[in-house]
C-alpha positions in Angstrom: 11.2 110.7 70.6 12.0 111.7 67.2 11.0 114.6 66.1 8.8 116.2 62.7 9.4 119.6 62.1 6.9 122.1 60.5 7.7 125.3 59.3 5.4 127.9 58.4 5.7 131.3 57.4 4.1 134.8 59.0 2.5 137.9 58.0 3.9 139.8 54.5 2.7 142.4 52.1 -1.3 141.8 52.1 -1.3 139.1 54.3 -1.7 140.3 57.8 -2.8 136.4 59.0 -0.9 133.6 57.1 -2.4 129.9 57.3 0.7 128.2 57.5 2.0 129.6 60.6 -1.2 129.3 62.2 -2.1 125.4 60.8 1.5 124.2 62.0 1.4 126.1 65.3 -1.8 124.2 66.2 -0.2 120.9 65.5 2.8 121.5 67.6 3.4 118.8 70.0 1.1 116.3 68.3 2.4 113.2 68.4 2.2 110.3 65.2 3.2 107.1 64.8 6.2 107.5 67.0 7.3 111.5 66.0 6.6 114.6 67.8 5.7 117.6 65.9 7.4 120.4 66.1 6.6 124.1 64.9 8.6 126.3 63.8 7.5 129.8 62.4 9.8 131.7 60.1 9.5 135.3 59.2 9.4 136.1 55.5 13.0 137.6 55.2 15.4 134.6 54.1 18.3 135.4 56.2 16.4 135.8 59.7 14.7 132.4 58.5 18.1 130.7 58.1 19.0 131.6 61.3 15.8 130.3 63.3 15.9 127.0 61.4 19.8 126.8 62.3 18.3 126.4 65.7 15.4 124.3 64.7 17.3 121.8 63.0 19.2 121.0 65.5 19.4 118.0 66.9 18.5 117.1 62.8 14.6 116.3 63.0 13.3 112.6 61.1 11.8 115.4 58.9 10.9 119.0 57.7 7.8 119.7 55.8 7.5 122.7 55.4 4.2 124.9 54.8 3.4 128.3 52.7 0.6 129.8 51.1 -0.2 129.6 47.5 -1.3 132.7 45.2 -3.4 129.4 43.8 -6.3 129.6 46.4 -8.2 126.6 45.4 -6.1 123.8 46.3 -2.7 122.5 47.2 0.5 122.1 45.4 3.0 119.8 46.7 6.4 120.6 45.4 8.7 118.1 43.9 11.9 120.5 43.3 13.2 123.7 44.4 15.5 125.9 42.6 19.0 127.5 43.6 17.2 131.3 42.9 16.1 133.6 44.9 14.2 136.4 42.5 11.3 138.3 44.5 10.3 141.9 43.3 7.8 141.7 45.9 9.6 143.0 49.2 10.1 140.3 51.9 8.9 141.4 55.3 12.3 143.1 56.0 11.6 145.1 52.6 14.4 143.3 50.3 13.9 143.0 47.1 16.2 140.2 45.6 16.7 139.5 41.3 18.6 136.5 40.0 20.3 135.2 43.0 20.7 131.9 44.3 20.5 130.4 47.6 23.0 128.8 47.6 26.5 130.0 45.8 28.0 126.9 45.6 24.9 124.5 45.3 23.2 122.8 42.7 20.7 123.9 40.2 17.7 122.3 42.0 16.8 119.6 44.8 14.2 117.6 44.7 11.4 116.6 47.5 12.2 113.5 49.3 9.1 113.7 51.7 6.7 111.2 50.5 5.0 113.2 48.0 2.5 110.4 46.3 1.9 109.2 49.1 0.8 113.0 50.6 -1.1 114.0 47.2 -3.0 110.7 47.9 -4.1 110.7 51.5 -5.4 114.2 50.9 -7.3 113.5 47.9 -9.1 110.6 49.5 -10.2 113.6 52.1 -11.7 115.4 48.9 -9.3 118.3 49.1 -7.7 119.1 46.0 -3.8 118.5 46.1 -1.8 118.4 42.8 1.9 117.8 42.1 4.3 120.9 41.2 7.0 121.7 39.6 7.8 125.3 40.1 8.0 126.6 44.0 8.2 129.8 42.8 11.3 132.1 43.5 10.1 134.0 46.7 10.9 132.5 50.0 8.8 129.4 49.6 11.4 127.9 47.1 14.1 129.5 48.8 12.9 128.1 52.1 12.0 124.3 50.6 15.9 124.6 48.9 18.2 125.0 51.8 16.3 122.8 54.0 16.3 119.7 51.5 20.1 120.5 51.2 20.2 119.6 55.2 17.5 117.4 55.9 16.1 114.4 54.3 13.4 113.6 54.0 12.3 117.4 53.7 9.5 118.8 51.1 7.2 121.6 50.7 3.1 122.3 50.6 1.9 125.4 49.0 -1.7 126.0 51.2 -4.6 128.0 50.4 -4.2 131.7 52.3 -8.2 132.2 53.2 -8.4 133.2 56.7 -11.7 130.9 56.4 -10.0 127.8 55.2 -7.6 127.7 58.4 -9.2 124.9 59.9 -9.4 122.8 56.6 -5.4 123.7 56.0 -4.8 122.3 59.3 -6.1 118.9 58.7 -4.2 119.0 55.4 -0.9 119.6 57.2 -2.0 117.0 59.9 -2.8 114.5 56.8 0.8 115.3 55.8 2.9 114.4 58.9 0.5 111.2 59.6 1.9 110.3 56.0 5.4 111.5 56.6 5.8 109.4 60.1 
């Protein structure tokens, strides 16, 4: 069976619980249309992520969404590009700070989403949740993150997610609204 993978991030800076790692940990296993899901949690240091989704992306997965939370706590953002720039003044879990850097030395300037998107903002709007297209993934490790995994994997996108401890259950059935889409 073919799998979906979902990545989602853990605990950095304030954020001692992070929604995304819990909402795609309880989906793991779940199987849609035909795909099994697939968790995957990364820490919030880009290098020790690269290296767990080396591993995760291999045999290459049907798909990668993956799953962060958003400073934005009302709703959720659905990134259509990511940018070659890593540029975080806010230490990463391992305390790195990074300015002006890319991702990738070699790549391009940006990659675009090739998960479904529409489709995604859609289904999740007809559940009365508030989803919105984006532009800007930011430069922390979400971007990052969304970046080199579209440069690997297609179809691959990204979901910003509201970080209230309290909304964890609602985030989950967003994610789960997600991959039903995706597969």
């Amino acid at each position: 069976m073919e799998t979906i993978v979902l990545t989602g991030f853990g605990p950095f800076g304030d954020h001692t619980e992070n929604n995304s790692e819990h909402a795609v940990h309880r989906l793991d296993g779940l199987e849609v249309h035909g795909f099994k899901v697939r968790a995957v949690s990364l820490p919030v240091a880009f290098e020790q992520a690269v290296e767990l989704l080396d591993e995760a992306l291999e045999p290459e997965p049907a798909a990668v969404l993956s799953v962060g939370i958003s400073s934005e706590d009302d709703g959720y953002q659905l990134e259509l590009l990511a940018r070659n720039l890593r540029d975080y003044r806010l230490p990463d879990a391992a305390g790195q700070v990074v300015t002006g850097q890319p991702v990738e030395v070699d790549g391009p300037p940006q990659v675009v989403a090739t998960l479904p998107v529409a489709s995604i903002k859609q289904a999740l709007t007809q559940a009365g949740l508030r989803a919105q297209l984006s532009d800007d993934a930011g430069a922390y490790l979400c971007n990052a993150i969304f970046y080199w995994v579209a440069r690997r994997v297609s179809p691959a996108g990204f979901l910003h997610v509201p970080s209230a401890p309290e909304r964890l259950d609602e985030v989950t059935e967003a994610v789960r609204l997600a991959v039903e889409v995706t597969a």
